[in-house]
C-alpha positions as CSV (number, residue, x, y, z in Angstrom):
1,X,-142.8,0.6,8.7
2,X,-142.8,-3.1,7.8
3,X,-146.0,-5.0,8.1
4,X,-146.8,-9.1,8.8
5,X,-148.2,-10.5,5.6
6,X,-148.6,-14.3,5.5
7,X,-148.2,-15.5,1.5
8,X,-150.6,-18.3,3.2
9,X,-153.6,-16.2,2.4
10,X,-155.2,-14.2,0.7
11,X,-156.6,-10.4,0.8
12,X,-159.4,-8.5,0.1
13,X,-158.6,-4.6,-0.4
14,X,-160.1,-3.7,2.2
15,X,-157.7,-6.0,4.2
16,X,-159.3,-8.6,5.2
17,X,-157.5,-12.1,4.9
18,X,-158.7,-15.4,4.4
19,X,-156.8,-18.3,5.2
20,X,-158.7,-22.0,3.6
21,X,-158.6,-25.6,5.4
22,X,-160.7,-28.4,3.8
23,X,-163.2,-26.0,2.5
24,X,-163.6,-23.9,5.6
25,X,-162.0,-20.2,5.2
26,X,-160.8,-18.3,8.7
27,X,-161.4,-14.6,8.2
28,X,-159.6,-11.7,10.0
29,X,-158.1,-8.2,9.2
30,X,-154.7,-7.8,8.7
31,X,-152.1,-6.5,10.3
32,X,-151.5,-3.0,8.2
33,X,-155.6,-2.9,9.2
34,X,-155.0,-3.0,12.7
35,X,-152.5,-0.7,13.8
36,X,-154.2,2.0,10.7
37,X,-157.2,1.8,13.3
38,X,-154.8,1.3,16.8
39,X,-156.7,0.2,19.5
40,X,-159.6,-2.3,18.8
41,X,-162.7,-1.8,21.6
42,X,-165.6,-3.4,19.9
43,X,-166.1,-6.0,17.4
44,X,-169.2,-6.8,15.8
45,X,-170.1,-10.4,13.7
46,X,-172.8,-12.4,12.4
47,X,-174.3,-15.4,14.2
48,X,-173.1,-18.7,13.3
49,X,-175.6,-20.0,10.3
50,X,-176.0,-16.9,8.6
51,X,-175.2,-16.8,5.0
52,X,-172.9,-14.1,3.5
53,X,-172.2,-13.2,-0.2
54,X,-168.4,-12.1,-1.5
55,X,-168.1,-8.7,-0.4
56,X,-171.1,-8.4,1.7
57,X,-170.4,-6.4,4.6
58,X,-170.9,-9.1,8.0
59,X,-170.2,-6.7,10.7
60,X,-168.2,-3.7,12.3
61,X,-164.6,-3.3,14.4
62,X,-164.7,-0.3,16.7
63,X,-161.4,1.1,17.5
64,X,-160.1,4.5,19.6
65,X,-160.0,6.1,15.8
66,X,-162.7,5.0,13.9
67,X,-165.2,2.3,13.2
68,X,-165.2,0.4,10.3
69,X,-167.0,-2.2,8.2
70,X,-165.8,-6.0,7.6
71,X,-166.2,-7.6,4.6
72,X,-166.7,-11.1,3.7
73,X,-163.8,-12.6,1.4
74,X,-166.0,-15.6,0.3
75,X,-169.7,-16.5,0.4
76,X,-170.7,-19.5,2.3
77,X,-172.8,-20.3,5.9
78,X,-171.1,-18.9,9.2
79,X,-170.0,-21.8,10.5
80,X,-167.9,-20.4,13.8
81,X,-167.6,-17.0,15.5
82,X,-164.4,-15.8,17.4
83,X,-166.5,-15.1,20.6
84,X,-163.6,-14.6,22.2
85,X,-163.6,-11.1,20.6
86,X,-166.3,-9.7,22.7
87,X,-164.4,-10.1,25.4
88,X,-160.9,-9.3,24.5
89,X,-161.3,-7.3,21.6
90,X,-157.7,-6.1,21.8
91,X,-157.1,-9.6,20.6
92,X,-157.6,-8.2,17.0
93,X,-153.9,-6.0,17.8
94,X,-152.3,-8.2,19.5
95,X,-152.7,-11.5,16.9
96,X,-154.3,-10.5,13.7
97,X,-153.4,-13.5,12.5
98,X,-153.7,-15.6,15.3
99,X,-156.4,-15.6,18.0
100,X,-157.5,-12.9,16.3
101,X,-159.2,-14.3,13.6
102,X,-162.9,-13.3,13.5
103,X,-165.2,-15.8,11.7
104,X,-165.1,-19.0,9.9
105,X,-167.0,-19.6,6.6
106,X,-168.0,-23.1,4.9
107,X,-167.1,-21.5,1.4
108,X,-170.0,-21.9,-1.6
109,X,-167.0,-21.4,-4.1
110,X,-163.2,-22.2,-4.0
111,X,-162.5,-20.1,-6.8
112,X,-163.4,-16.7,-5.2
113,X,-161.3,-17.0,-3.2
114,X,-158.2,-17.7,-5.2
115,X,-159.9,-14.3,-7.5
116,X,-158.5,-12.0,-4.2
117,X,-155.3,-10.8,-3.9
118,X,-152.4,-12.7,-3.2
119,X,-149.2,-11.4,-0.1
120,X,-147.8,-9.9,-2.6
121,X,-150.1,-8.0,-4.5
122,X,-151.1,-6.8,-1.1
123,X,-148.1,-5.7,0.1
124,X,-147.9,-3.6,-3.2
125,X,-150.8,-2.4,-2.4
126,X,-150.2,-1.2,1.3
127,X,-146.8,-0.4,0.3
């Protein structure tokens, strides 16, 4: 099975991506992520303002399989929520990449995120 992977952003391992504009990094989980966990029912995030540290876990995704942390690609404040989510959870499957994004962070530090894992490191590592 093929799998959508933007070379516009970057990963984590645990397959998040992060996509950057003007120092402000969208976060959601990819799309390998979602259908591994099939159908999304509950998403949990941080409120906006909260600070989060590289790797820090900032909330949970609830699916028909399994729940599952979310990790933060970049630190920085929480500077917009996906509320959207709460709602339509099932966004997450449908757009993982789209209006399924999850949170936005004002990132502390460009450089961690060019540190994660570019498309194609993490198509070899889904692969």
């Amino acid at each position: 099975m093929s799998f959508d992977v933007p070379d516009d952003r970057r990963y984590l391992e645990s397959h998040e991506w992060a996509e950057e504009t003007d120092g402000v990094v969208r976060v959601g989980i990819s799309d390998f992520a979602q259908d591994e966990l099939g159908d999304v029912v509950f998403v949990e995030l941080p409120d906006e303002g909260d600070d989060l540290a590289q790797e820090e876990e900032f909330g949970v995704i609830e699916s028909i399989k399994a729940v599952s942390d979310l990790y933060a690609p970049v630190s920085g404040e929480v500077v917009s929520i996906n509320e959207d989510l709460f709602d339509a959870p099932e966004l997450v499957n449908e757009d993982p990449f789209g209006d399924g994004w999850m949170l936005e962070i004002e990132a502390d530090d460009a450089d961690e995120l060019e540190a994660l894992l570019s498309a194609d490191e993490y198509e070899d590592q889904i692969a």
